[in-house]
NUMAR-100752 format. One record per residue (C-alpha): residue number from 1; residue in three letters; x negated, y, z negated. Coordinates in steps of 0.02 Angstrom, whole numbers. Each point is the difference from the previous one (the first is absolute). Example, Ala and Ser with C-alpha at 12.3 -4.5 7.8 and 13.67 -1.06 7.14 Angstrom:
BEGIN
1  Ala  -615  -225  -390
2  Ser  -69  172  33
This chain:
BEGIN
1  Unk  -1647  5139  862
2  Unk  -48  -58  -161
3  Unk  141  -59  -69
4  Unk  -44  -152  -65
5  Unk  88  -42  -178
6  Unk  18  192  9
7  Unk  208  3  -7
8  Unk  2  -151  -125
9  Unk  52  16  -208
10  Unk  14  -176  -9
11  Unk  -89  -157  65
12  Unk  80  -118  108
13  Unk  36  -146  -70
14  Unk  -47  -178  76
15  Unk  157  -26  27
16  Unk  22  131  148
17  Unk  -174  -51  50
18  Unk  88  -170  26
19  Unk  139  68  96
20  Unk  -109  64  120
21  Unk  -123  -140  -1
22  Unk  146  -134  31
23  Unk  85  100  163
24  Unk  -5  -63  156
25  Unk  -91  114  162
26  Unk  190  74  8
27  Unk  142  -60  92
28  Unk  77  62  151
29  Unk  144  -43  129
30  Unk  -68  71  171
31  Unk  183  56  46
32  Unk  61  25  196
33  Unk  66  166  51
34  Unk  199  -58  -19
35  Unk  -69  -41  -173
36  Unk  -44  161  -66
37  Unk  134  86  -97
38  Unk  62  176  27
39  Unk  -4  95  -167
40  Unk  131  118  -39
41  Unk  19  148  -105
42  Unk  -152  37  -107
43  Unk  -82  -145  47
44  Unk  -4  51  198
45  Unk  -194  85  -45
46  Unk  -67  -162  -29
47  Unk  64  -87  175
48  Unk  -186  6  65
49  Unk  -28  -135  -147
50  Unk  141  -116  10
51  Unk  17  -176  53
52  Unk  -94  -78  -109
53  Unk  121  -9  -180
54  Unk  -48  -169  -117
55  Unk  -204  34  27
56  Unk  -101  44  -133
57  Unk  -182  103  2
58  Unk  -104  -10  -147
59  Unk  -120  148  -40
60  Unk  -124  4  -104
61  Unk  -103  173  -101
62  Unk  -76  60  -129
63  Unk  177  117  -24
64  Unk  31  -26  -173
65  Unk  171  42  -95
66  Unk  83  146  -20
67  Unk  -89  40  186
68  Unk  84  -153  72
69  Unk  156  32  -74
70  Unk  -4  142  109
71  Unk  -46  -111  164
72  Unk  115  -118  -16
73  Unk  130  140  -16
74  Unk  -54  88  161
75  Unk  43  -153  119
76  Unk  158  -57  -92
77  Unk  108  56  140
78  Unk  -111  -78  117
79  Unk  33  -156  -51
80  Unk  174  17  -51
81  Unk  25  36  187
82  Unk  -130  -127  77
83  Unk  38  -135  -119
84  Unk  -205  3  -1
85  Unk  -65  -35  -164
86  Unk  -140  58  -49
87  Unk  -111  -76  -160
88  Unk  -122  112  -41
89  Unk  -120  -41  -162
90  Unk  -135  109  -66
91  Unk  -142  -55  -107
92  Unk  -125  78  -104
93  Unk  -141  -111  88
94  Unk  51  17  167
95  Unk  -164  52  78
96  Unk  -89  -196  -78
97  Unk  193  -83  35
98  Unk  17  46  195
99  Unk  -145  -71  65
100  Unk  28  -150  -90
101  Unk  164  -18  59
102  Unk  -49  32  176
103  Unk  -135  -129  -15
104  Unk  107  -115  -59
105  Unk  131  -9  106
106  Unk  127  84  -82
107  Unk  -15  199  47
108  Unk  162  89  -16
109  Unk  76  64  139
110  Unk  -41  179  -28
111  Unk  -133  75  -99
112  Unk  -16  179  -52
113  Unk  -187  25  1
114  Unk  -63  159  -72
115  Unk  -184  -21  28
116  Unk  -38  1  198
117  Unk  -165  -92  -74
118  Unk  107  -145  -31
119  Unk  109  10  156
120  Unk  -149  1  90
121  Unk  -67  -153  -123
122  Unk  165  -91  57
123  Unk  16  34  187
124  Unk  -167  -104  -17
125  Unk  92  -143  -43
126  Unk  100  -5  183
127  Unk  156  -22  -124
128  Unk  49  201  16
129  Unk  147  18  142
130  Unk  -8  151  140
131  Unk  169  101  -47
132  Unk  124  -24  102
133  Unk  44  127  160
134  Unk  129  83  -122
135  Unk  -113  50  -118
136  Unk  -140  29  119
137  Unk  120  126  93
138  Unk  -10  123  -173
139  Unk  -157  23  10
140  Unk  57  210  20
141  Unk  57  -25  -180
142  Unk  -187  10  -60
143  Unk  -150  114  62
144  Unk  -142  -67  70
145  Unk  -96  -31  -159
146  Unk  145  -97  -98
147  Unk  6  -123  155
148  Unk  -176  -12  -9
149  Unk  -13  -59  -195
150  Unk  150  -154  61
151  Unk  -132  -31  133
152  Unk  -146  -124  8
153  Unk  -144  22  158
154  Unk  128  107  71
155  Unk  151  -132  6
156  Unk  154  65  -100
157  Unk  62  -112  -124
158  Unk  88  73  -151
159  Unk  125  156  24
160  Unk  -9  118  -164
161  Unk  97  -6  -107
162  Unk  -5  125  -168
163  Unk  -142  147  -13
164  Unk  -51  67  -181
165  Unk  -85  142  -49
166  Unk  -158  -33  -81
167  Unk  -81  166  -42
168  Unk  122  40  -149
169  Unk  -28  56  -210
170  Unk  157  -46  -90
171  Unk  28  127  -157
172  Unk  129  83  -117
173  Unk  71  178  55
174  Unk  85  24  -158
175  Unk  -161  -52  -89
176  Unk  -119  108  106
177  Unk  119  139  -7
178  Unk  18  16  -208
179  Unk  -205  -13  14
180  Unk  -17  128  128
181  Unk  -82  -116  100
182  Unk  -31  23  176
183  Unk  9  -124  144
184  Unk  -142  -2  80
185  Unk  -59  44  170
186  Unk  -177  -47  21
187  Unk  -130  -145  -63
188  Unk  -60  131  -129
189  Unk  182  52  -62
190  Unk  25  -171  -46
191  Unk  -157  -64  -92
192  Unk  20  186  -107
193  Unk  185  -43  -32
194  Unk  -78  -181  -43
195  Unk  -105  78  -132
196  Unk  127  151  -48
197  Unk  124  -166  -27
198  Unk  -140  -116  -110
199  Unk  -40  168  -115
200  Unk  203  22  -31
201  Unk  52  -201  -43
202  Unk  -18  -109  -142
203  Unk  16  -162  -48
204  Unk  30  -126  157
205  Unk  50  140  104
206  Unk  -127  31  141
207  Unk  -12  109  163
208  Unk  25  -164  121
209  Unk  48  -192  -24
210  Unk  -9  -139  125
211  Unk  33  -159  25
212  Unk  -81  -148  130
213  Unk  85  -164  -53
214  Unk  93  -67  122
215  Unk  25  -179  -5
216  Unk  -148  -79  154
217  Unk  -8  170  58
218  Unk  -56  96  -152
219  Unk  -138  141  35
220  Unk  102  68  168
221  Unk  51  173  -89
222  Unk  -189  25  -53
223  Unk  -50  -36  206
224  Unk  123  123  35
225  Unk  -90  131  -127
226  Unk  -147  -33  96
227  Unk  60  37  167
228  Unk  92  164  -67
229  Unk  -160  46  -41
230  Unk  -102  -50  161
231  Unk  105  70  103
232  Unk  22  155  -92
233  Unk  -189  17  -4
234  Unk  -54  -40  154
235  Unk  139  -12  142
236  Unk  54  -117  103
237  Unk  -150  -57  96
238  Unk  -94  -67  -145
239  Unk  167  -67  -61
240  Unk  7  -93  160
241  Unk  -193  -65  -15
242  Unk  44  -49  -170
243  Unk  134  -126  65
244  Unk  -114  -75  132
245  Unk  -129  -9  -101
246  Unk  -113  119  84
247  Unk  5  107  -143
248  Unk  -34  -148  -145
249  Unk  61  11  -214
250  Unk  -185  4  -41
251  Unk  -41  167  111
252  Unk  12  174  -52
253  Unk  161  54  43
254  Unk  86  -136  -80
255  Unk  -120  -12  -157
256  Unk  41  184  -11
257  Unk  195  6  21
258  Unk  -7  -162  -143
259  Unk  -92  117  -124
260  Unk  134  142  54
261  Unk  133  -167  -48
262  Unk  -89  -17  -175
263  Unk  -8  162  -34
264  Unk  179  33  17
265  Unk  80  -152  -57
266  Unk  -148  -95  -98
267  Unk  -14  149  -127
268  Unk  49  -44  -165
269  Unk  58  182  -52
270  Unk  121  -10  153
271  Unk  60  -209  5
272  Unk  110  -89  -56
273  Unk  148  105  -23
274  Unk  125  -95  -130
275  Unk  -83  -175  -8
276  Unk  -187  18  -54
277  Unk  -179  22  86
278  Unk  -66  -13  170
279  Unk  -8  -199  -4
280  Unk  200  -6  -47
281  Unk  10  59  199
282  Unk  -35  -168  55
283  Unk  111  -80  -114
284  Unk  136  119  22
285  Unk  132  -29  133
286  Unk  49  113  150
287  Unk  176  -3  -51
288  Unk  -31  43  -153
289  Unk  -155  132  44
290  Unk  119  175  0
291  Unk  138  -41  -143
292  Unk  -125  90  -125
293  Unk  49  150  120
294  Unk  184  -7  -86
295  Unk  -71  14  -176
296  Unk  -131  128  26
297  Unk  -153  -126  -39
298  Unk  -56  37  182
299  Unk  4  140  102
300  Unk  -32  -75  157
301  Unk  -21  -143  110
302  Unk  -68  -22  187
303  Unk  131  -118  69
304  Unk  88  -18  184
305  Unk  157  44  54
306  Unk  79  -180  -42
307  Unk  -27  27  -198
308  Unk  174  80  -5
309  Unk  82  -166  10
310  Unk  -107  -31  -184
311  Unk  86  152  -107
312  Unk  107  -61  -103
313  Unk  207  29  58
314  Unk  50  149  -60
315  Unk  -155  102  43
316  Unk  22  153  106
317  Unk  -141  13  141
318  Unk  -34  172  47
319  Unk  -90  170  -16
320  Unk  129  40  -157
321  Unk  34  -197  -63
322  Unk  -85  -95  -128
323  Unk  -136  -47  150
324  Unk  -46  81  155
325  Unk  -172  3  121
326  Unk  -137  87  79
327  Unk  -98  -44  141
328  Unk  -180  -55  -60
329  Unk  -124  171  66
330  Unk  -157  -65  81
331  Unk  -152  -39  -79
332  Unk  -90  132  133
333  Unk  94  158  27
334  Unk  -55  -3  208
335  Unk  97  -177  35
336  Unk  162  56  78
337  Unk  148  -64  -100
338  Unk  -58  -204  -53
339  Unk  164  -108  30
340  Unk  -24  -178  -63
341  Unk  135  -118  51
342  Unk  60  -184  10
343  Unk  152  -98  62
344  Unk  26  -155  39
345  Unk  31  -122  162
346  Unk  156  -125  55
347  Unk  -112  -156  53
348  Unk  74  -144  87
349  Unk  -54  -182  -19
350  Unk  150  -76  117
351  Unk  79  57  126
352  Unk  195  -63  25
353  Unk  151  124  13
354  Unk  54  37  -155
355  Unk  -188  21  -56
356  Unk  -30  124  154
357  Unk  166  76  -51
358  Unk  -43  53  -161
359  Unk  -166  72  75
360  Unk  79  102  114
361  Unk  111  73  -123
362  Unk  -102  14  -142
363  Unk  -103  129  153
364  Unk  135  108  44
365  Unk  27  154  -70
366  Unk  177  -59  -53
367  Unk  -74  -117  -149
368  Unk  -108  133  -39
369  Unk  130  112  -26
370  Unk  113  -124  -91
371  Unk  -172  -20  -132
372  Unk  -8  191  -38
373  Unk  191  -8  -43
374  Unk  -19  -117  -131
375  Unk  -127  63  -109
376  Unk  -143  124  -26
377  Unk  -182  -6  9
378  Unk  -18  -90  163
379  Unk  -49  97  169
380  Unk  -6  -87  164
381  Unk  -139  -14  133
382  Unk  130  37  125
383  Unk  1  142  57
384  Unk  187  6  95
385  Unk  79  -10  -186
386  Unk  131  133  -42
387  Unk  -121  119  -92
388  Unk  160  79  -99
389  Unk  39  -170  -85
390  Unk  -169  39  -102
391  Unk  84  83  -141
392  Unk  -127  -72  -154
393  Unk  -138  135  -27
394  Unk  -145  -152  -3
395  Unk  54  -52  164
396  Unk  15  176  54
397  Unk  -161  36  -43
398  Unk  -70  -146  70
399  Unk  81  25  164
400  Unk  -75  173  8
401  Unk  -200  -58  -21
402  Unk  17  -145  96
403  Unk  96  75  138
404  Unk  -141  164  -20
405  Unk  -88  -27  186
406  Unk  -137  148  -81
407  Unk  -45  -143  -153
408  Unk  -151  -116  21
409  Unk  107  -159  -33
410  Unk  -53  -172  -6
411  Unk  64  -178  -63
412  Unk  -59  -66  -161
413  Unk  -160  -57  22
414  Unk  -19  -179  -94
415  Unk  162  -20  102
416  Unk  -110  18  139
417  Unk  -144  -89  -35
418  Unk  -31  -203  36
419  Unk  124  -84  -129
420  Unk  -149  -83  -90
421  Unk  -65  181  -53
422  Unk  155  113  2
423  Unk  109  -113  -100
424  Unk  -128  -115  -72
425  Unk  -160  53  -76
426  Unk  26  167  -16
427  Unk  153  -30  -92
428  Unk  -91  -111  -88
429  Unk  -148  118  -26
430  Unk  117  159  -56
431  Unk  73  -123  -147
432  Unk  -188  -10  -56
433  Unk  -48  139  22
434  Unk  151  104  -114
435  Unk  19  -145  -112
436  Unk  -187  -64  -39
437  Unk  -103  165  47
438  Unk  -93  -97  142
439  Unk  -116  138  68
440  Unk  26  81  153
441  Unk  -131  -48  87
442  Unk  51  -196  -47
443  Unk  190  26  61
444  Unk  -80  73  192
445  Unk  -102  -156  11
446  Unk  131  -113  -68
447  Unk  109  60  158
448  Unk  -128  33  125
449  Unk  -61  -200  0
450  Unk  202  -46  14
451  Unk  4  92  172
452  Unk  11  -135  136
453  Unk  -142  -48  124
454  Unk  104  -15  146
């Protein structure tokens, strides 16, 4: 699920690359039964765990801070209890820094992948670990199709971890309310709000802003404006050509849904809410994408779930805050409810106790609980979570459409697709194409020729 540098406000400095860079595979003591302590009290839920206190798993994402503030909140008790430690650093260039790592020598211990592309790029490498029979044995935790995004050629791998919500328009109430301003409901709605919007602003306000920098990763948010639109077009079948490439960038449906792309968020009159003209997209980050939002010099931005963690503190989230959302209407009236989503997927490269012990608990519904409780916008792919503890109106929300067995879902798509093309040239290709004007037609072929032969 893209996540990418999506939770970060910072950059990680090479100092915490270091730290990751200079620990060891992870230590362990293998303890004998006598050896495993009994915990007591509030530590008694984490028994299944114990035995191995002193060892230390790294981890290693593109979970950026405030977001993994929140993580390393949500297994404090764990290792309080355990004595497990576990070192998790995020970076900004995580999807160029892992397979580096790996190829080096030095992979962490535990990588949170949010691109099965790239899983599937690293079980190549024979470095990736099968999960251990603990984790393996909560597989119920996740339908069939979760299990199959942590899988490669049918071998599970990687247990879920998070889900987001993809198909979301971040807006004012309070500003769409004192400009009797409607949310929309359909494709049409929204592109005559878009123009009721551009006819009402002045000066750098404008109907939409956006923002694709993101460190190595820049251009994800404009892939995922692209499959919004594909998949609200045409459904999920050409959706799924699309990723396998039976459907290609250069054919009709996709040359179409990119003009439908440029249309909406290429239009001068409409772009770039609060920091200049269409160009100022590429250059703008995704953090900083929405803030316009809070000052009225934008009155909307298409943005998953996970942009709550961005608002600055202080902002109420929800249908009467300063900032609320509405689910993205389809492009075509006839597709049935378009859910895109993404999440992300515990990946092992090593395989001791305390590293298998982390695994296992970071796939129970009991860390995924322990997650919601410490802050909002964050929904889990499993599904045996207490559904009450979602009290933040994103998440609820989010829960709702992804949960919606009636919507045609399906994962982020340059998630999906070969690493070299999902999260390399077309990344690569999106930056062009909002920051230079390449042409369409030029940003297709561009991708098309980066698709592996094999």
């Amino acid at each position: 699920m893209k996540r990418h540098a999506r939770f970060a406000t910072a950059a990680v400095g090479v100092a915490a690359l270091a730290t990751v860079a200079g620990c060891s595979s992870g230590s362990s003591n293998t303890p004998t039964a006598s050896a495993v302590p009994t915990l007591t009290g509030d530590c008694a839920q984490y028994q299944a765990y114990a035995g191995h206190s002193g060892s230390t798993v790294t981890m290693f994402g593109s979970i950026l801070s405030p977001e993994s503030d929140s993580l390393n909140k949500s297994w404090a008790d764990f290792q309080k209890c355990t004595g497990i430690t576990i070192q998790y650093t995020g970076s900004n260039t995580f999807e160029s820094d892992l397979p580096v790592k790996v190829n080096g020598g030095n992979a962490p211990n535990l990588a949170i992948i949010p691109q099965p592309g790239l899983l599937q790029q690293m079980v190549a490498t024979g470095t990736v670990k099968k999960p251990p029979a603990g984790t393996v044995a909560n597989e119920a935790n996740w339908n069939d199709a979760w299990k199959g995004y942590g899988s490669v050629d049918g071998t599970f791998y990687a247990a879920p971890m998070s889900a987001n919500m993809k198909t979301l328009v971040w807006y004012s109430p309070k500003y769409f309310a004192d400009n009797g301003f409607k949310v929309p409901t359909t494709w049409a709605e929204m592109m005559t709000l878009s123009a009721q919007m551009a006819s009402k602003m002045t000066g750098p306000a404008k109907p939409w802003c956006g923002g694709i920098g993101s460190g190595t990763a820049s251009g994800w948010p404009a892939t995922d404006w692209l499959e919004e639109v594909v998949l609200g077009t045409y459904g999920g079948q050409v959706y799924d050509d699309w990723i396998s490439h039976k459907v290609k960038f250069s054919d009709p449906q996709i040359q179409t849904a990119m003009q439908t792309v440029a249309s909406w968020l290429q239009n001068p009159a409409w772009v770039n809410g609060g920091y200049g003209n269409v160009a100022t997209i590429a250059t703008t980050t995704f953090q900083d994408a929405g803030l316009p939002i809070l000052k009225n010099e934008c009155g909307m931005l298409q943005q998953a779930s996970f942009y709550e963690a961005q608002w600055p503190k202080g902002t109420k989230v929800g249908p009467d805050g300063d900032v609320f959302a509405f689910k993205l209407p389809a492009v075509d009236p006839s597709i049935t409810n378009p859910v895109e989503g993404g999440g992300e997927f515990v990946t092992a490269f090593a395989d001791d106790p305390a590293t298998q012990a982390v695994q296992n608990y970071l796939s129970s519904p009991q860390w995924a609980d322990s997650r919601i409780k410490v802050a909002p916008g964050w929904v889990s792919a499993n599904e045996k979570v207490d559904q009450t503890l979602y009290t933040d109106p994103i998440d609820q929300l989010s829960a709702k459409y992804l949960a919606d067995p009636t919507a045609t879902f399906r994962f982020d798509a340059s998630d999906a697709m070969p690493a070299a093309v999902g999260s390399g040239a077309e990344w690569k290709a999106m930056v062009d194409w909002f920051g230079s004007g390449k042409s369409i037609k030029d940003v297709a072929a561009e991708i098309d020729a980066a698709w592996p032969t094999s």
